[in-house]
VEXNUVO-529708 format. One record per atom (N, C-alpha, C): residue in one letter; z, x, y. Coordinates in steps of 0.05 Angstrom, whole numbers, plus 5000, padded with zeros to 4 digits. Layout:
N
AZXY
...
END
This chain:
465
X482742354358
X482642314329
X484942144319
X487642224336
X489141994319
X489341714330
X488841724357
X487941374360
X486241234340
X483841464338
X482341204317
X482641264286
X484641434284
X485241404257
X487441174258
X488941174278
X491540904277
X489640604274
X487540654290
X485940354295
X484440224261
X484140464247
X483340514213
X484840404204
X487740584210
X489440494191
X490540214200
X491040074222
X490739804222
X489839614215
X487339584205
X485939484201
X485639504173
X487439644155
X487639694129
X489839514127
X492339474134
X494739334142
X496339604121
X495839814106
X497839934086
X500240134097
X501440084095
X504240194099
X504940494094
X503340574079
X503840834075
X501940904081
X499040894090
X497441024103
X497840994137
X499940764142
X500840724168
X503141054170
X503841084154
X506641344159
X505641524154
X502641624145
X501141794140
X500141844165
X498941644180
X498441644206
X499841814222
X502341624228
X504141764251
X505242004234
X505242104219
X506142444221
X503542564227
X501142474222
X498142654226
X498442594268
X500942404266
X500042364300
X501842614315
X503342634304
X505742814306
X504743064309
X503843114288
X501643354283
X500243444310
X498343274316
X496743244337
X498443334368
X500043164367
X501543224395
X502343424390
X503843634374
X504643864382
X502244074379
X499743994366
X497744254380
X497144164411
X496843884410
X497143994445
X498744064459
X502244034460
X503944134471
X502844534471
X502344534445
X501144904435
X498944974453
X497244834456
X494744894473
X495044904498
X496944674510
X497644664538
X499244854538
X501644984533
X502745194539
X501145514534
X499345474521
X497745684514
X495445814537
X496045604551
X493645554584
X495045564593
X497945494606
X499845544619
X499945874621
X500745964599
X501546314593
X497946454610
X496546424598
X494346504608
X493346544636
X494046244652
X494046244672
X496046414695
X497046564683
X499446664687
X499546964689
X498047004674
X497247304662
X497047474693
X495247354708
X495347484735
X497247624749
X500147534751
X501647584757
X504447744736
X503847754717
X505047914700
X503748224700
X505648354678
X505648664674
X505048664645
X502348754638
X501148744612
X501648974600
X503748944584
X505049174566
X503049334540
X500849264544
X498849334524
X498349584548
X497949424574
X496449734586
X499449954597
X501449814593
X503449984596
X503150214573
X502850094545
X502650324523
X501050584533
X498050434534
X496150624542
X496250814559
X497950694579
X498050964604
X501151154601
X503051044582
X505151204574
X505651404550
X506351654549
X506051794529
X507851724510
X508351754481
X509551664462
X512051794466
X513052034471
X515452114482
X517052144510
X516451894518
X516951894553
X519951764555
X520351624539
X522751534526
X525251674517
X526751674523
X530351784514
X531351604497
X531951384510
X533651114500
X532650804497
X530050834502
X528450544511
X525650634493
X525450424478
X521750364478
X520850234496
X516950214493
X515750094521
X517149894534
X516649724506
X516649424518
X520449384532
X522449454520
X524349434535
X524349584563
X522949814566
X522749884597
X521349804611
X519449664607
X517049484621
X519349214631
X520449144600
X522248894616
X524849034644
X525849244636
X527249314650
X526049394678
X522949374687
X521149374707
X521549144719
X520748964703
X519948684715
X522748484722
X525148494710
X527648384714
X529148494732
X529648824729
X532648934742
X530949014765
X533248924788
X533349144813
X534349364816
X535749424794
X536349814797
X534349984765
X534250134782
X532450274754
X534050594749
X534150614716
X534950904716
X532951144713
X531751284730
X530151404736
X530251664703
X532751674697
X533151834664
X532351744644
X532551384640
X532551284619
X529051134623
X528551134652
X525351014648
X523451284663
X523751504647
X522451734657
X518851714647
X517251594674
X515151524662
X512351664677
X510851714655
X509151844664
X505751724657
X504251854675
X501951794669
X499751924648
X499051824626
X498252034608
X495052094616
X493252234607
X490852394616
X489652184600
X488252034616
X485751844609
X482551864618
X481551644626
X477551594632
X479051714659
X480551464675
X480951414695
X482451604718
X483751814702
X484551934714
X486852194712
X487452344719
X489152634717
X492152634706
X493752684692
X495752654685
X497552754712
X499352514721
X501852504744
X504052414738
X506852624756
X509052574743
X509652284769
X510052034765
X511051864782
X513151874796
X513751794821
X515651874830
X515552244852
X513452294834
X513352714842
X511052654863
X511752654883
X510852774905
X511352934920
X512653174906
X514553354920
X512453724929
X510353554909
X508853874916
X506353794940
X504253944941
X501853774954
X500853544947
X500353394969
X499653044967
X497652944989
X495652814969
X494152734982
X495452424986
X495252205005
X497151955008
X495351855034
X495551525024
X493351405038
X495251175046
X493951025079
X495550855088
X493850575068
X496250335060
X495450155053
X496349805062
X496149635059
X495849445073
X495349205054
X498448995045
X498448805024
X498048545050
X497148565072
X498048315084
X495248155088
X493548075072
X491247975061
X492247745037
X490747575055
X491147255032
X489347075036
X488846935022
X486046665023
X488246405006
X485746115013
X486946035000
X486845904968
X484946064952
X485246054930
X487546144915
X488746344926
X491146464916
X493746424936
X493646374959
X496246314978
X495946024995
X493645964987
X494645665001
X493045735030
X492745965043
X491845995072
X490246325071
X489846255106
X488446525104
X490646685120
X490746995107
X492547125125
X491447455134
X490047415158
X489447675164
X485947695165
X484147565153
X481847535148
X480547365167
X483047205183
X482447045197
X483947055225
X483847345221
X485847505247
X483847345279
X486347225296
X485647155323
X484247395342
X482047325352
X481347495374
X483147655396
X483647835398
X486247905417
X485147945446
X486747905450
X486247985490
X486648245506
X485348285526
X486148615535
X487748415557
X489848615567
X492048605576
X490548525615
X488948535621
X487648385652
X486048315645
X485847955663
X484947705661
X482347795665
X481547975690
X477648035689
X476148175674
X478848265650
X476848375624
X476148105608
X477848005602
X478547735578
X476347615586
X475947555626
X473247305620
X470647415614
X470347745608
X467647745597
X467347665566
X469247635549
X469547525526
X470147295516
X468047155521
X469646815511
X470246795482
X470446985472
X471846915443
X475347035440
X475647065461
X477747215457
X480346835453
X481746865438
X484046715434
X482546495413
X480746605400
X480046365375
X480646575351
X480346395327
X479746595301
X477346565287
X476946805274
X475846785260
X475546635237
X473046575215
X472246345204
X471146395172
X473546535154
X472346645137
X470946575118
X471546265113
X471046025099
X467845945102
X467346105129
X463546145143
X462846415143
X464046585123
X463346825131
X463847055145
X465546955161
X466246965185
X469547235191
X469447465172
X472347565174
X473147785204
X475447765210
X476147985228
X475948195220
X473948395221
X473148605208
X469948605218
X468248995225
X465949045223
X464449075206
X466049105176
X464549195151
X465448875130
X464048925110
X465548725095
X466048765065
X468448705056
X469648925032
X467848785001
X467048914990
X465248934968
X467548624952
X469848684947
X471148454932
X471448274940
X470048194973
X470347984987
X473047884993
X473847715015
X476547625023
X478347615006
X479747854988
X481947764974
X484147734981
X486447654951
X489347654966
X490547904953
X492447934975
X494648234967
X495548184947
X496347814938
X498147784910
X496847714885
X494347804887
X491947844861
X493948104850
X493948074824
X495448284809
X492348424800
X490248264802
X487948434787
X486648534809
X486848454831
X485948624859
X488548864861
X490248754862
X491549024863
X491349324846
X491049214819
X489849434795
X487149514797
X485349344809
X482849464828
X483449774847
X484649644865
X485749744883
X486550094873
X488950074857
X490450314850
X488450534828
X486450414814
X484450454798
X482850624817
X482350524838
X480450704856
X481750914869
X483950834877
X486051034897
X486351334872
X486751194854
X487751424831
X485351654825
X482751454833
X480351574820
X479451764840
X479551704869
X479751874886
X480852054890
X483252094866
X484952414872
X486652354891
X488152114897
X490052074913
X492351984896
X494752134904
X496752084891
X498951914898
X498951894927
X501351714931
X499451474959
X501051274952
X500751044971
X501650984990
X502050995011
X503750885043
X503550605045
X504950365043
X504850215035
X505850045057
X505549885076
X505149695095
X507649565093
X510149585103
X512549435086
X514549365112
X515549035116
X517248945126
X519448835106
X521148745126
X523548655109
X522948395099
X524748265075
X523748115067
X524347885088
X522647615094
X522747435105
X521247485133
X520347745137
X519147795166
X516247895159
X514547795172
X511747935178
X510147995204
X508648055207
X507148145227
X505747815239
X505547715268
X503947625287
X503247425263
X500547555251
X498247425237
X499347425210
X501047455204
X501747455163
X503247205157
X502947245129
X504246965123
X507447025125
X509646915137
X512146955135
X512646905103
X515446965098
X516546935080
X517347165056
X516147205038
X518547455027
X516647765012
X514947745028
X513548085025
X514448375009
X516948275011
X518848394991
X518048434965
X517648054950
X517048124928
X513748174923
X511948254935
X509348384939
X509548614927
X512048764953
X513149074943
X513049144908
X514848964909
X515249024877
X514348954854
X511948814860
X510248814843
X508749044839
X507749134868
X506049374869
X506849584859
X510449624858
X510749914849
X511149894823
X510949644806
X510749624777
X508149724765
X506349564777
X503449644782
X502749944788
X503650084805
X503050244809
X504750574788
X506450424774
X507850574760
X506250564726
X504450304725
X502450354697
X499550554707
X499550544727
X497350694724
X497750964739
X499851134747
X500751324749
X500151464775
X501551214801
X501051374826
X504051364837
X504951424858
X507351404877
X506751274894
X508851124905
X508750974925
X511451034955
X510051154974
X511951184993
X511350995011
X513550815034
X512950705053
X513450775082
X511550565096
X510450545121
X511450355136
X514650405145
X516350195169
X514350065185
X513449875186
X513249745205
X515549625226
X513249645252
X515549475274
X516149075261
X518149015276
X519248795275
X521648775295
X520848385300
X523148345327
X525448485314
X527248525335
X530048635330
X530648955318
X527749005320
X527949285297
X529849445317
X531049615309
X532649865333
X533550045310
X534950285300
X535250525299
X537050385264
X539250165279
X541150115261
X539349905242
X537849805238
X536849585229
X534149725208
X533249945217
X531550185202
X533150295180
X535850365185
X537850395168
X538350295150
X538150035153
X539349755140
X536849785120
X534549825131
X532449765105
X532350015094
X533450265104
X533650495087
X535050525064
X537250385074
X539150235057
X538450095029
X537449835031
X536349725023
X534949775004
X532449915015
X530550094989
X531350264973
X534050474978
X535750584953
X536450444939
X538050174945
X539350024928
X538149914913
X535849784924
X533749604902
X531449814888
X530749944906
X529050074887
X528650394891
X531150514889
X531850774891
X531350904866
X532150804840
X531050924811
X528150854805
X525650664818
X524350604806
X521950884805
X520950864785
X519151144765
X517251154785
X516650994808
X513951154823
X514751034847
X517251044861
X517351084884
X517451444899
X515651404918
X515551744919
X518151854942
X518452084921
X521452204939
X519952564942
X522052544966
X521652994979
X524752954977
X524353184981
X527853344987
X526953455012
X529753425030
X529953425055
X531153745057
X530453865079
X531154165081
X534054175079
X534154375060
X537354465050
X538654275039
X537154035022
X537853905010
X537053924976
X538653814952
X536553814930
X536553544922
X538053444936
X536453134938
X534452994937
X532452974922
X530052734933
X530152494941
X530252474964
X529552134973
X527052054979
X527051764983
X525151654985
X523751705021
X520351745006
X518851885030
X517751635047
X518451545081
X519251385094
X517751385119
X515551265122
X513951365149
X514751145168
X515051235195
X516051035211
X513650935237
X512250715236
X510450645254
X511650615287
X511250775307
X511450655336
X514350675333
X515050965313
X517951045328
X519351145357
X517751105363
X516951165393
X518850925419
X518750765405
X519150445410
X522350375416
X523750645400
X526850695390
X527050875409
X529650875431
X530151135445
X531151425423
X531051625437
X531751815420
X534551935413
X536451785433
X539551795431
X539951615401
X538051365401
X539151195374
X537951305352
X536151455353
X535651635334
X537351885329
X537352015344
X539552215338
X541752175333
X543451885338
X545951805331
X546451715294
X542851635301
X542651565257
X542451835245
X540151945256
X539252145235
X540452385241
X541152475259
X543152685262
X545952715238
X547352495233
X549852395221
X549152385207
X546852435188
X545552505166
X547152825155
X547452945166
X547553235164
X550953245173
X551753135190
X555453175201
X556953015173
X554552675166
X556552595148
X558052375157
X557352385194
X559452185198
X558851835201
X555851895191
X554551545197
X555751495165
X556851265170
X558251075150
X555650925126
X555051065100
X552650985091
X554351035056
X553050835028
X554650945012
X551851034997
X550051044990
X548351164969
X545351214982
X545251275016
X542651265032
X542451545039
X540251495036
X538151685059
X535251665052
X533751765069
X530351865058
X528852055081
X527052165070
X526352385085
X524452175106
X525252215137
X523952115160
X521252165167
X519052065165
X516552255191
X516451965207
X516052055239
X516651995258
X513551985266
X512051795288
X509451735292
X509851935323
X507552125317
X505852315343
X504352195351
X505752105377
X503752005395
X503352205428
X503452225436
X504552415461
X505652655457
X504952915473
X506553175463
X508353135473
X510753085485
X512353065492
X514353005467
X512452795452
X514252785416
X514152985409
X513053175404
X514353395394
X516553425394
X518353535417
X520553585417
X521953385405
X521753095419
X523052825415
X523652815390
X521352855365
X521552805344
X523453005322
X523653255337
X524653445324
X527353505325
X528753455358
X531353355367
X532053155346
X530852965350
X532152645337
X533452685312
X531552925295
X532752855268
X530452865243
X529052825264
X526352725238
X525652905218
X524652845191
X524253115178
X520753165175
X519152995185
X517152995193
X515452915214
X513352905220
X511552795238
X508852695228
X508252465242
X504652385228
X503352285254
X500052255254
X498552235286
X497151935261
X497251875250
X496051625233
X493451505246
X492951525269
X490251385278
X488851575271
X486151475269
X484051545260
X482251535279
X482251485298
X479651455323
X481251775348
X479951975348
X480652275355
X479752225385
X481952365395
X482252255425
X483652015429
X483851855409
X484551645419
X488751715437
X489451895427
X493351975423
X491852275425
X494252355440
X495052675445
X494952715408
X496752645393
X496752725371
X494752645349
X492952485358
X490752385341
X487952615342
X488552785362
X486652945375
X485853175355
X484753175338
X483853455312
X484953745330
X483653785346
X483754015363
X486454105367
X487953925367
X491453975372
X493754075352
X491754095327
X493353955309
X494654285298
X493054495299
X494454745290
X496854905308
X497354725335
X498854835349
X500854665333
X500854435331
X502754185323
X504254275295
X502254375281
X503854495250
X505154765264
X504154945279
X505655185287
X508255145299
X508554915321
X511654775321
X513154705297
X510854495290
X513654495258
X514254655241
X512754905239
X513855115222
X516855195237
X515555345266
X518455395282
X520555175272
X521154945273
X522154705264
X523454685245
X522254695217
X522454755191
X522554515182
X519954305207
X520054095189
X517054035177
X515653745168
X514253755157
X511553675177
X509753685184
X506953625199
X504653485180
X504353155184
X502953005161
X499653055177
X497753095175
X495552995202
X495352815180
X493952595195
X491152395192
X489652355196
X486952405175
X485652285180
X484052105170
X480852045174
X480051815172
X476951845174
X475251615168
X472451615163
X471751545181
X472751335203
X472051295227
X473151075245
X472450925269
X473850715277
X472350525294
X473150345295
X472350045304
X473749775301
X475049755320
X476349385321
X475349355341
X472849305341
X471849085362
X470948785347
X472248845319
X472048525307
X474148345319
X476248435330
X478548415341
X479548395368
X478148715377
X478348715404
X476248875414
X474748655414
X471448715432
X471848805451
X473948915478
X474248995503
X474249325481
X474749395463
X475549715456
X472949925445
X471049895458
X468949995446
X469350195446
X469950265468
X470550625479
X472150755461
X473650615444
X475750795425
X473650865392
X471550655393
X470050705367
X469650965361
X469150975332
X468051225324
X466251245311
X463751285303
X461851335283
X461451385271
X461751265245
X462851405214
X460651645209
X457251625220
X455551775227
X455351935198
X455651735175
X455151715146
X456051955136
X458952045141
X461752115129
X461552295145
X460552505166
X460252685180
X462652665198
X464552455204
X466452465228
X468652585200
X467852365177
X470752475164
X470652755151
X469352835157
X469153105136
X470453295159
X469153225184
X470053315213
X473153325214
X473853125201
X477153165205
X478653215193
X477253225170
X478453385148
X478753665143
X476353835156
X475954085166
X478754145185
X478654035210
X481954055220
X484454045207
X484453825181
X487253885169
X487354035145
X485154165143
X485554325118
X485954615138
X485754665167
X486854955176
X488554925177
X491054695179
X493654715180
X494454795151
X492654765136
X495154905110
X494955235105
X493955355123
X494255645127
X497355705141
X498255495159
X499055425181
X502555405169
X502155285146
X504955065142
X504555185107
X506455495114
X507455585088
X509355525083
X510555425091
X513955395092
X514555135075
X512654955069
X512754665067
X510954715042
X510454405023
X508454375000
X507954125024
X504854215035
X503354045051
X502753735047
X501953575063
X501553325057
X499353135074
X497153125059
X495052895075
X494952705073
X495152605102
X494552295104
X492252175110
X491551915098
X487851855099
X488951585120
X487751385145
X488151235153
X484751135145
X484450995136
X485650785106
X484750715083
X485750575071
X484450505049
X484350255056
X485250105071
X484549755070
X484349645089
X484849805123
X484449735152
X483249595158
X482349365145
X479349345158
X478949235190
X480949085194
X480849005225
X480049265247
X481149505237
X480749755250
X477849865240
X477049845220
X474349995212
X475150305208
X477250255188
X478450505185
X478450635151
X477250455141
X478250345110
X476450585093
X476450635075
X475350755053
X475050645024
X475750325029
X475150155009
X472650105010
X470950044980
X468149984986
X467849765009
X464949695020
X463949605029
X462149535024
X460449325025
X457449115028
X455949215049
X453649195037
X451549135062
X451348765068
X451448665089
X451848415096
X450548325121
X449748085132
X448348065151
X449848035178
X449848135190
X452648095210
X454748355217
X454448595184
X457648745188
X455348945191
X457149245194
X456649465182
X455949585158
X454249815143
X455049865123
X456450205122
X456050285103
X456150665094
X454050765107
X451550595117
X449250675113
X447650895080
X445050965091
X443750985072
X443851255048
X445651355066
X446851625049
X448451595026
X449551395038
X452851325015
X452451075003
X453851004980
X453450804971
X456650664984
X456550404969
X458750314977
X461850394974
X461850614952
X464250734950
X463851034952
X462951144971
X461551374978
X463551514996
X465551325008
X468451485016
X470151494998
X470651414979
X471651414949
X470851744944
X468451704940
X468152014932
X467852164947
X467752174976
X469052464989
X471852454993
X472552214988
X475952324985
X477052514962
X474752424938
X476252574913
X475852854915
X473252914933
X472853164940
X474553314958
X475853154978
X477753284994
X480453324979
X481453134967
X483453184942
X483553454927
X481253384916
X480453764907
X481253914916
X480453954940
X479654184952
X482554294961
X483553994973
X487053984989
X488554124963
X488254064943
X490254174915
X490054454913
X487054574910
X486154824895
X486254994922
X485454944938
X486355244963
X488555384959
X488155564965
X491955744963
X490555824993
END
């Protein structure tokens, strides 16, 4: 419009409809400068914390010294949080049960989860969806598999996984997949999250390197508007050893020791709550370097200024038993989901296993799960599958960890689900598709049909005495 109003007024030759012009031109450029930044902000929205739904899910007196919007900013800016001044809670909505964040100190239902998923609409690449075929460990298994050492082709369809997830290949750093995500977890009657977490700058084999860190903390912003806890799930990494577990124990008090929905226990004979800390393939660590950390926990004499968190240690072998209970640990978890697969994965074992940790007086997590399969992965493992046999395995294992809470008076019990987002394992309880090529629920369940026997096991895990 104002080019051909300038070409008008040219052609008039008048001088003052010429200066009429250029301010109407003036005009013009700054609604677009307005419009372009207005698509800028928008485009953006994704990755922000939408303080409208912060209102909604916070009660009008949750506050001491802060309104929303300054504690939302005090979310999204600071690395220390004051757990007094941002005391935040989930208020009773459609979606779900009123939870104190952060309180995971009584019975808990808690599910393993998994941000290391990316495409490249949102990261530039694929990470994890396009997981490499793996190899069994002798060459005359590998040559019956000629796919072994290619990847997968998601871009054709094509993901590492048996089932295929109803939202299709997303990324972990979708802020609206993630609120998907926590929306369902919440709806299921699950209260806290186990959350997939390396240090920053390190990832797993197949992930994208670089700073996973700030993933973390988006999620526990996220997960602090819609009113769940978030405890983590050490993963291994090169160089990991005893002192370096420390370092990120460390770490997580400092940065995000006050934040409103990181989930904390109090450790026996403590009134402490720290942050609740599951350790993958602790196993991996001799048990002298564990007992030299976590022991000195209790003497005082490991050199630490504002650390600790309550330990569970991974059951793999009975022999951990003892191992785990010497070392220090203040818990134990069997996290696989395929039975038989681990001495401690075994249902059948599992009431002797809480009857040690009572003797103990420490905590006994089981896991379980809806079923198993990575032969998207690793086609040599059939033998470890399980048959979800349209929820009948998981109800099966759930039956086993609901006799341990007859078992484990001593403790406010705690279930673990392996998973909500596994999918390379076929472990997941995220919906699923019917698709030509995967698995489905079959014809019993719909696609979120482990969704709702979790909420039912939630139930049930709460209301027993």
């Amino acid at each position: 419009f104002w080019i051909m109003n300038q070409r008008r007024l040219r052609s008039r030759g008048n001088s003052s409809n010429k200066i009429c012009g250029n301010i109407y031109g003036v005009i013009c450029a700054s609604t677009v400068v307005l419009v372009l930044f207005h698509v800028f902000l928008v485009s953006n929205l994704d990755d922000k914390v939408d303080n409208s739904q912060v209102k909604a899910a916070i009660p009008d007196n949750s506050f001491s010294d802060f309104d929303v919007l300054e504690n939302m900013e005090k979310l999204n800016n600071d690395d220390n949080f004051d757990e007094n001044d941002v005391n935040v809670h989930a208020s009773k909505n459609t979606k779900g049960a009123a939870t104190k964040l952060g309180g995971c100190e009584g019975r808990s239902v808690q599910v393993f989860y998994y941000a290391w998923w990316a495409n490249p609409d949102k990261d530039g690449q694929w990470s994890h969806w396009d997981h490499v075929v793996l190899p069994h460990w002798t060459d005359s298994v590998n040559k019956k598999y000629p796919l072994i050492g290619t990847r997968h082709r998601p871009e054709n369809g094509d993901i590492a996984a048996r089932f295929y997830p109803e939202l299709g290949p997303y990324s972990s750093a979708s802020t609206s997949i993630v609120r998907e995500h926590l929306w369902q977890m919440k709806d299921a009657g699950i209260d806290t999250v186990v959350y997939s977490w390396y240090p920053a700058g390190m990832s797993d084999d197949n992930g994208i390197s670089g700073n996973p860190d700030a993933l973390f903390h988006s999620f526990l912003n996220e997960a602090a508007i819609i009113g769940l806890s978030v405890a983590l799930h050490f993963e291994p990494y090169n160089g990991r050893d005893a002192d370096s577990v420390w370092k990120d124990v460390e770490y997580i008090n400092r940065k995000y020791g006050n934040h409103p929905s990181l989930c904390k226990r109090k450790r026996l004979n403590s009134q402490q709550a720290v942050p609740l800390v599951y350790v993958y393939d602790s196993y991996h660590i001799s048990p002298a370097e564990w007992k030299r950390v976590l022991r000195d926990r209790v003497t005082g004499n490991y050199l630490r200024s504002m650390t600790d968190a309550f330990m569970v240690g991974l059951l793999v072998e009975k022999q951990h038993l003892s191992v785990l209970a010497d070392s220090g640990f203040d818990g134990m978890f069997t996290y696989f989901a395929s039975s038989g697969f681990t001495w401690g994965s075994t249902p059948s074992n599992w009431d002797s296993i809480a009857t040690f940790c009572v003797k103990k007086d420490i905590l006994f997590i089981p896991s379980i799960g809806p079923g198993y399969d990575d032969t998207g992965v690793r086609p040599w493992n059939a033998r470890n599958s399980k048959n979800r046999n349209r929820g009948l395995y998981y109800k099966e294992m759930y039956k086993y960890a609901l006799s341990t809470l007859k078992i484990q008076t001593n403790v406010q019990p705690v279930l673990s689900i392996t998973s909500y987002n596994e999918w390379h394992e076929g472990t997941q309880i995220e919906p699923a598709v019917t698709r030509q090529g995967y698995l489905d629920y079959g014809l019993d369940l719909s696609p979120h049909g482990y969704l709702q026997l979790t909420k039912e096991f939630s139930q049930k895990w709460h209301d027993l005495r």
